[in-house]
Kinemage of the C-alpha trace (Angstrom):
@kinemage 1
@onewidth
@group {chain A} dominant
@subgroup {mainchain}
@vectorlist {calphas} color= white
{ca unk a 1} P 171.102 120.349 97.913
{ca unk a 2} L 170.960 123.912 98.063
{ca unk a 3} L 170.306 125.149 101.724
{ca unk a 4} L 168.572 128.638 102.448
{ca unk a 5} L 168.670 130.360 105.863
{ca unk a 6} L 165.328 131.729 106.683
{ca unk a 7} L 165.612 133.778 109.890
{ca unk a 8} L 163.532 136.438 111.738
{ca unk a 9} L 164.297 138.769 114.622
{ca unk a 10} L 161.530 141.154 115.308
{ca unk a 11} L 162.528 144.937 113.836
{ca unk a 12} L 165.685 143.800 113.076
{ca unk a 13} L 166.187 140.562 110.472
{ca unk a 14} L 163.986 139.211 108.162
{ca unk a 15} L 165.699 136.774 105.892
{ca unk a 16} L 162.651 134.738 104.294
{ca unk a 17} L 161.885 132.579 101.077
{ca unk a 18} L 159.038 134.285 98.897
{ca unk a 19} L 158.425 131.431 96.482
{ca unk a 20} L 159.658 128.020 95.657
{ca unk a 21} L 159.064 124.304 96.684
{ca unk a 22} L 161.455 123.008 98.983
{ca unk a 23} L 162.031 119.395 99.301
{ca unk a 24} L 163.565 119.503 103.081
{ca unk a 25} L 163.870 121.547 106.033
{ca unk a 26} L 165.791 121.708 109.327
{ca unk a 27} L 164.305 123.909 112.050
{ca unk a 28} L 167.449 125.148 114.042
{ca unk a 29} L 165.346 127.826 116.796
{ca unk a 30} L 162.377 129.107 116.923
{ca unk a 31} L 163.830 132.339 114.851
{ca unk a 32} L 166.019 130.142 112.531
{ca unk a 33} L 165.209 127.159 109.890
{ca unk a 34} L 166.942 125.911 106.747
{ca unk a 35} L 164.841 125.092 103.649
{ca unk a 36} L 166.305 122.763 101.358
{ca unk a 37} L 166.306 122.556 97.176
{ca unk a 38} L 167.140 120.059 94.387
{ca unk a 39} L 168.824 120.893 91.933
{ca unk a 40} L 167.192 122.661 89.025
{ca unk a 41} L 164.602 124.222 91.233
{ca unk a 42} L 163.887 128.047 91.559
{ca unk a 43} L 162.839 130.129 94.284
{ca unk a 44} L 162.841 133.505 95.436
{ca unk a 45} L 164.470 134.748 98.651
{ca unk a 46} L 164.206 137.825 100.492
{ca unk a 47} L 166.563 139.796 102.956
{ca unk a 48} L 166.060 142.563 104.865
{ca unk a 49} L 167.708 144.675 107.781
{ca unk a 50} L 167.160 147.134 110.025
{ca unk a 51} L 168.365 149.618 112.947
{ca unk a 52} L 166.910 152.294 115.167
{ca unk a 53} L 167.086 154.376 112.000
{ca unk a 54} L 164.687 151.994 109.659
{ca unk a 55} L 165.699 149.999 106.983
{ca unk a 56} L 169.235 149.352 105.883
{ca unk a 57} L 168.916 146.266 103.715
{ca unk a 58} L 166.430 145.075 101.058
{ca unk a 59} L 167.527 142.828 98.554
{ca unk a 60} L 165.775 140.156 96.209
{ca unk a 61} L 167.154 137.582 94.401
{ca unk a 62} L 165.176 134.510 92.379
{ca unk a 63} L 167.582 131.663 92.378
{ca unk a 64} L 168.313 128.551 90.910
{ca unk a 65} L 169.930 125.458 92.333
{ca unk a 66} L 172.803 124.017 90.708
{ca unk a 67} L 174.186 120.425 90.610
{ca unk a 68} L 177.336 119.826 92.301
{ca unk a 69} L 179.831 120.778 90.436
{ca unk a 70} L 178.059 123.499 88.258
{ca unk a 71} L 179.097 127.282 88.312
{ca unk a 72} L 177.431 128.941 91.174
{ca unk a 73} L 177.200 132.524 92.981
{ca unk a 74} L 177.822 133.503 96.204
{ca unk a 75} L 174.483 134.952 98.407
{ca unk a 76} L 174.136 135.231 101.611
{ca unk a 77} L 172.224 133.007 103.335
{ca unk a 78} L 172.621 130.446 100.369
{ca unk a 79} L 174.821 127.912 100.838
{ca unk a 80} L 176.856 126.637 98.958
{ca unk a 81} L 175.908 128.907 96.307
{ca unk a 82} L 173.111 129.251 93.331
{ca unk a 83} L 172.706 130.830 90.031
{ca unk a 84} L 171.428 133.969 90.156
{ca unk a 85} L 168.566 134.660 87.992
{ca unk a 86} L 167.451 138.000 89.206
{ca unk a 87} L 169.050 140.446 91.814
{ca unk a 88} L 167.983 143.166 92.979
{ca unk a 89} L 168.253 145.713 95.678
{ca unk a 90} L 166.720 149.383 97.239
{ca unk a 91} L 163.049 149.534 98.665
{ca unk a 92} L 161.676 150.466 95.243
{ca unk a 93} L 163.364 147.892 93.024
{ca unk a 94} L 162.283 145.289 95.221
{ca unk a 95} L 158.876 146.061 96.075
{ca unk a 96} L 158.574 146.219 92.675
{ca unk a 97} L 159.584 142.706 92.013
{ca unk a 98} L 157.420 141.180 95.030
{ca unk a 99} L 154.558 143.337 93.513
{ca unk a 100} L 155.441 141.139 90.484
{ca unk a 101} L 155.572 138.196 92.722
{ca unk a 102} L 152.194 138.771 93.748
{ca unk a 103} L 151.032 139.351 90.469
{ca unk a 104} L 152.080 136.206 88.823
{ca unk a 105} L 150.717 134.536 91.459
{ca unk a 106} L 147.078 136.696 91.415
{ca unk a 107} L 146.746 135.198 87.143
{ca unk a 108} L 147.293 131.871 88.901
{ca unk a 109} L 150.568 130.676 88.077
{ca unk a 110} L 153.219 129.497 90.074
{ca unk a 111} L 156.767 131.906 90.110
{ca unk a 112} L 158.756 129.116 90.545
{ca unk a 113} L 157.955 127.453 87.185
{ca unk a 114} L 158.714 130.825 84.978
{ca unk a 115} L 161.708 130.212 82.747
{ca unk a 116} L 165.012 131.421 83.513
{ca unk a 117} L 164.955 133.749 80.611
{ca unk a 118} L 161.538 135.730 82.105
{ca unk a 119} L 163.493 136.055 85.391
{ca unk a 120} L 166.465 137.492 83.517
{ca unk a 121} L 164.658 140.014 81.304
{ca unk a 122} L 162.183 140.820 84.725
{ca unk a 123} L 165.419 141.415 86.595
{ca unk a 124} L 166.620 143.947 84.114
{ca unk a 125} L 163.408 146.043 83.311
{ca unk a 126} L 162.643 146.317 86.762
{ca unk a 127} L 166.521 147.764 86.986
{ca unk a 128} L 166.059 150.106 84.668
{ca unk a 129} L 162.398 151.389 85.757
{ca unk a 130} L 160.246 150.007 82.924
{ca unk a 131} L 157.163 147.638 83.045
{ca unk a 132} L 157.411 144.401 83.237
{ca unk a 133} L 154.876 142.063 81.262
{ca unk a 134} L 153.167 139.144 83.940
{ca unk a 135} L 154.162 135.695 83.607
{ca unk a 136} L 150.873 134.245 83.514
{ca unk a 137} L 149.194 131.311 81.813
{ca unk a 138} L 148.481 132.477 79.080
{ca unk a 139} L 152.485 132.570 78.484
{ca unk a 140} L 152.774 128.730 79.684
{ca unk a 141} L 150.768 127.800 77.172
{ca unk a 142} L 152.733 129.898 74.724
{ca unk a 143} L 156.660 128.833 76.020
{ca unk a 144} L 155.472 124.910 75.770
{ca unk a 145} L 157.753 123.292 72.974
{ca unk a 146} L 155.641 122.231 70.068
């Protein structure tokens, strides 16, 4: 299983999972938890950080969990590791990616079940400042295998 670290301290850590379906979780504190994820599965996990002086940290990444065994990546707060579908980080980059979060969501589909590839190509538009097209259901219908 893949294990993320979802923590919060008020103003100053806000390590969270934005999408996905775990299939466990341990609840360390009442700031701390670990959501678990089978293999195969995809989710979306947000970090963030902060002084006196405002934000230091913002980073995005939609993961995948790997089998033991597989190749994986090293993120923090992921452990062992995952493959790394999308990463991203800076305020705008990733408000722009939750904003596509949210809009995926708003057509009615679930993030978690866009392909790899969509995450992939996402990750880089949104990189490199252009628009990126909404996984909606329209494209389900359109990636199913004839």
């Amino acid at each position: 299983m893949t294990r993320a670290t979802v923590l919060f301290v008020d103003g100053k850590v806000n390590d969270r999972v934005r999408f996905g379906r775990p299939v466990g979780e341990r609840i360390i504190d009442r700031r701390c938890r670990v959501e678990l994820y089978a293999p195969g599965s995809t989710f979306g996990y947000v970090q963030w950080r902060a002084d006196q002086f405002g934000t230091q940290l913002w980073r995005f990444w939609v993961l995948r969990a790997v089998k033991p065994g597989d190749r994986a990546s090293t993120v923090p707060g992921i452990a062992p590791g995952a493959d790394i579908l999308l990463p991203l980080s800076g305020h705008s980059r990733v408000a722009r990616a939750l904003a596509l979060v949210d809009a995926i969501e708003a057509s009615g589909s679930d993030p978690a079940e866009a392909p790899d590839d969509y995450w992939r190509m996402a990750g880089n538009r949104l990189a490199a400042g252009e628009p990126v097209r909404v996984f909606g259901t329209a494209d389900l219908v359109a990636l199913r295998p004839e």
